[in-house]
Phi, psi and omega in degrees: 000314170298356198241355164284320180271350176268345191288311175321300165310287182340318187269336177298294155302349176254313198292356185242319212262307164337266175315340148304301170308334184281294194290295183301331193248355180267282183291310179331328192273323193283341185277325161296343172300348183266358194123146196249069171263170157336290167313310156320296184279321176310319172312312187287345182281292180331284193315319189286336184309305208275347182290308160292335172282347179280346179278295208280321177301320185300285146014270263231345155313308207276341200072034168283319143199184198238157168228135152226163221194114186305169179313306169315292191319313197276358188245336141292342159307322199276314192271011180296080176234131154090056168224141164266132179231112156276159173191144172311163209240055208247012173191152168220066168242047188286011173284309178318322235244287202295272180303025166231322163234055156256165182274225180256172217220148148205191204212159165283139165221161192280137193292338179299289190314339177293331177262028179280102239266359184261333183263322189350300187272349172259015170271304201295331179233355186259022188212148166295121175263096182269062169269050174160109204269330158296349173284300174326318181285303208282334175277007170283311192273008161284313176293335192277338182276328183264034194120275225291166190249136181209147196263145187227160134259139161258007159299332197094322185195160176312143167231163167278150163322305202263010173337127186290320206234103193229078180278106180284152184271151171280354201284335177291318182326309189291302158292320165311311189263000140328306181275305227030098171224182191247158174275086188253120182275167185181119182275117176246150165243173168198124177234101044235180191284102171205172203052050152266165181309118186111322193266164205255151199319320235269341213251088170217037134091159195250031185220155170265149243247153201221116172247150176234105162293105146269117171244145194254132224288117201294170165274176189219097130338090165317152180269171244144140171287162183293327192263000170294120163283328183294330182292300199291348173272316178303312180319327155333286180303317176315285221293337166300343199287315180297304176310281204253002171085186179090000000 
């Protein structure tokens, strides 16, 4: 059975890395031929959107996994605008999960990832690149006025639930009250535990592997200078709070 179900990821994953390379180097460009506008990059967010649901719909046919989630949480996710939305970092593919039953949405991603040879162009363009934490602010506070919804983790990287030393980044804290938008935390779990930081793609249990989405009650950002620490840390702590209890 394990060996059935890492042959099944296998496929999944090179069948995801694949379509990645289509939608960055086929479609992105011919949808970019009308202009690199608003509109634009909105089509390109949709396509990547209806691309993940179709990966997370595929998942949950076949049983590699499911996402669940109450009615509410999901129907609120769906009706979701102008807002940062945290969430913990505990796999990977919880970007997939999270832009998949979201409206439209993008996310900070790591600049390493922009040089992937597979992601690249959908990094570069339906995401935020975070090589520049003042570009990163201010096209943050573009997206978020027209609508969009944008995913920060603030661990930074995969962590396990039970990591000892979980120092969360100030950057969603520093965009909420720059834009002053409100905060929605979400929490994932996943059982049994796999593609975490360390565990290798092929090792996803000899069961289907089940994520659970909870949201959690938003925060409110005060408006603030971009450069209060004290503000943008407490806010911090709040969304750890949210997260991770305590």
């Amino acid at each position: 059975m394990r060996f059935a179900r890492s042959c099944l990821a296998g496929f999944f994953f090179s069948a995801f890395a694949l379509g990645s390379l289509v939608l960055g180097f086929l479609l992105f460009p011919a949808l970019a031929l009308s202009g690199n506008d608003p509109a634009a990059r909105r089509r390109m967010r949709r396509l990547v959107r209806v691309t993940y649901r179709l990966f997370v719909w595929a998942a949950r046919a076949t049983g590699l996994f499911r996402v669940e989630m109450s009615r509410a949480d999901r129907e609120c996710l769906a009706s979701l605008k102008g807002h940062v939305i945290v969430a913990n970092h505990i796999s990977l593919i919880d970007i997939i999960i999270l832009i998949a039953h979201l409206g439209d949405s993008t996310a900070i991603a790591k600049a390493a990832a922009a040089h992937n040879p597979f992601y690249s162009r959908i990094v570069q363009t339906a995401f935020l690149v975070n090589d520049n934490p003042e570009t990163v602010l201010g096209e943050a506070g573009k997206i978020l006025a027209e609508g969009v919804n944008l995913i920060v983790f603030p661990e930074g990287t995969r962590m396990s639930p039970g990591a000892a030393d979980r120092r969360l980044r100030r950057g969603a804290a520093q965009i909420a009250i720059a834009a002053n938008v409100p905060i929605l935390p979400i929490v994932i779990s996943c059982d049994p535990p796999v593609l975490g930081k360390g565990q290798p793609w092929h090792d996803v249990g000899a069961r289907t592997i089940t994520y659970t989405l909870a949201v959690g009650e938003k925060i409110a950002a005060q408006p603030a200078s971009v450069r209060s620490h004290a503000a943008a840390s407490e806010l911090t702590a709040r969304i750890g709070r949210s997260l991770f209890g305590g």
